[in-house]
C-alpha positions in Angstrom: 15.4 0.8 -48.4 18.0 2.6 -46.7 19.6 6.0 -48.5 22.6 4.3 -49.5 20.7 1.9 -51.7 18.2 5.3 -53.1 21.3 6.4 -54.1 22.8 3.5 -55.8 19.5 2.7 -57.8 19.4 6.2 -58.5 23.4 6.6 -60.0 22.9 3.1 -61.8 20.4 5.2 -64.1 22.8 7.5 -65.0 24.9 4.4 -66.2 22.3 2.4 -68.0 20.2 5.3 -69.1 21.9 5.5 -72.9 20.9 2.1 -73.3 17.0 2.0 -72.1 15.5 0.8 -75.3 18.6 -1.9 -75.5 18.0 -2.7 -71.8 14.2 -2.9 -72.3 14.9 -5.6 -75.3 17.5 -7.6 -73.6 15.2 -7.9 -70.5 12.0 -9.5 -72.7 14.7 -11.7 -74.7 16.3 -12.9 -71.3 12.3 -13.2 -69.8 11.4 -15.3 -72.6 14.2 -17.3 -73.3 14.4 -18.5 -69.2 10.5 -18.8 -69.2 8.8 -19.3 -72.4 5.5 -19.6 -70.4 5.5 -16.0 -70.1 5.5 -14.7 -73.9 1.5 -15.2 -74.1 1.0 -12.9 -71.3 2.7 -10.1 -74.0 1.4 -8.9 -77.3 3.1 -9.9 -80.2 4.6 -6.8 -80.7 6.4 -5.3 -77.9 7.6 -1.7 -79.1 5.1 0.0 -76.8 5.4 -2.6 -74.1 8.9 -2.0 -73.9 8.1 1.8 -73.4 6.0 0.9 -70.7 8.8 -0.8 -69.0 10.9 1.8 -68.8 8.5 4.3 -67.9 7.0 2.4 -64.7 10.8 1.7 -64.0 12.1 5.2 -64.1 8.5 6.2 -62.1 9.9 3.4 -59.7 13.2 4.7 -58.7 11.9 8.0 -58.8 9.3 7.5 -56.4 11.7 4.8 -54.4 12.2 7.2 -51.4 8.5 7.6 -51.4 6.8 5.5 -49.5 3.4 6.7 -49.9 3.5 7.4 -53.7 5.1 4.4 -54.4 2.5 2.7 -52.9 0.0 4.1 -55.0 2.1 4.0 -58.3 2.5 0.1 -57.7 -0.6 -0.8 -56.3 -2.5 0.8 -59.5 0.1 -0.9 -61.6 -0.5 -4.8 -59.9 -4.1 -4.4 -60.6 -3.7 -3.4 -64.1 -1.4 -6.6 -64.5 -4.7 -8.6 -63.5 -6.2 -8.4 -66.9 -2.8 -9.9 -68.9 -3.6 -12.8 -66.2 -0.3 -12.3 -64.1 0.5 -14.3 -61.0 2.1 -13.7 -58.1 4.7 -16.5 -59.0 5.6 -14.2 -62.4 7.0 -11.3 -60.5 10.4 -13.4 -58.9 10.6 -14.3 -62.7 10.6 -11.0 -64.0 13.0 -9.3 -61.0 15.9 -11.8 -61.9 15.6 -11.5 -65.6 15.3 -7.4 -64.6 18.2 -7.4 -62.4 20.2 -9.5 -65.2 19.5 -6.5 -68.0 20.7 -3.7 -65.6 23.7 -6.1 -64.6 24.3 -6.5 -68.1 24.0 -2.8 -69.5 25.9 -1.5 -66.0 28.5 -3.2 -67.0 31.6 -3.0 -64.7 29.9 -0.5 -62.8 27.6 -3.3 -61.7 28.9 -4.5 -57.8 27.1 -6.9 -54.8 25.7 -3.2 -53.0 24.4 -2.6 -56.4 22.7 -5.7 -56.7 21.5 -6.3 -53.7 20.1 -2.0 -53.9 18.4 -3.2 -56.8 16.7 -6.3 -55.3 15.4 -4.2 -52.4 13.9 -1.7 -54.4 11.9 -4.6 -57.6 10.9 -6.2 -54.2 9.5 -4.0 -52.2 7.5 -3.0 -55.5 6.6 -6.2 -56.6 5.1 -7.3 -53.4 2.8 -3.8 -53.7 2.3 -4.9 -57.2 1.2 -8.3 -55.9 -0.8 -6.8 -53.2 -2.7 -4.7 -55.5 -3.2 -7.4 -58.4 -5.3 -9.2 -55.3 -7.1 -6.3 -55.1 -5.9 -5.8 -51.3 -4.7 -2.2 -49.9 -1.1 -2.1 -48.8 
């Protein structure tokens, strides 16, 4: 990611960061709604799941302009995501329904450099993530 997209993903928290919990909702209703397949991999309840969400996410962009950290921080995370039995294929699924929260709570402060900031950022994580749910080193 180049420092103009660090920054971007970093001054879209400021934006969305009153409405975390709301974000964090909207994003399982949208993932569930577009792919019902999904909902089993999540308990029933999602209060602390939701939590979880926006703690690995804030950890994300915090560590976005560390390549080594983020590394580690996502490759711990894709192989805890082995045990709720998630697939590669999930992780395209949950960055567009992701990307389609923050548009949403951004609001007009949402633009194409935005989007395409954010993009960079879920996928170079994801495909840690995915690296690390196979049990492979980056």
């Amino acid at each position: 990611m180049s420092d103009e997209d660090v920054a971007l993903v970093r001054a879209s928290l400021t934006v969305v960061a009153p409405h975390v919990s709301e974000l964090a909702a909207h994003f399982y209703s949208i993932l569930f709604s577009r792919y019902p397949q999904v909902r089993d991999l999540f308990p029933a309840e999602l209060d602390v799941q939701r939590e979880r969400l926006v703690r690995a996410l804030l950890r994300i962009v915090e560590l976005v302009d560390d390549p080594d950290n983020l590394v580690a921080f996502c490759s711990r995370l894709g192989r805890g995501h082995r045990k709720f039995g998630t697939q590669s294929g999930h992780y395209p699924a949950v960055g567009e329904c992701l990307l389609q929260a923050l548009s949403h709570f951004a609001g007009p402060a949402w633009h194409p450099a935005l989007a395409t900031a954010w993009q960079r950022a879920y996928t170079a994580a994801a495909d840690v993530m995915v690296r690390g749910r196979r049990g492979g080193r980056p």
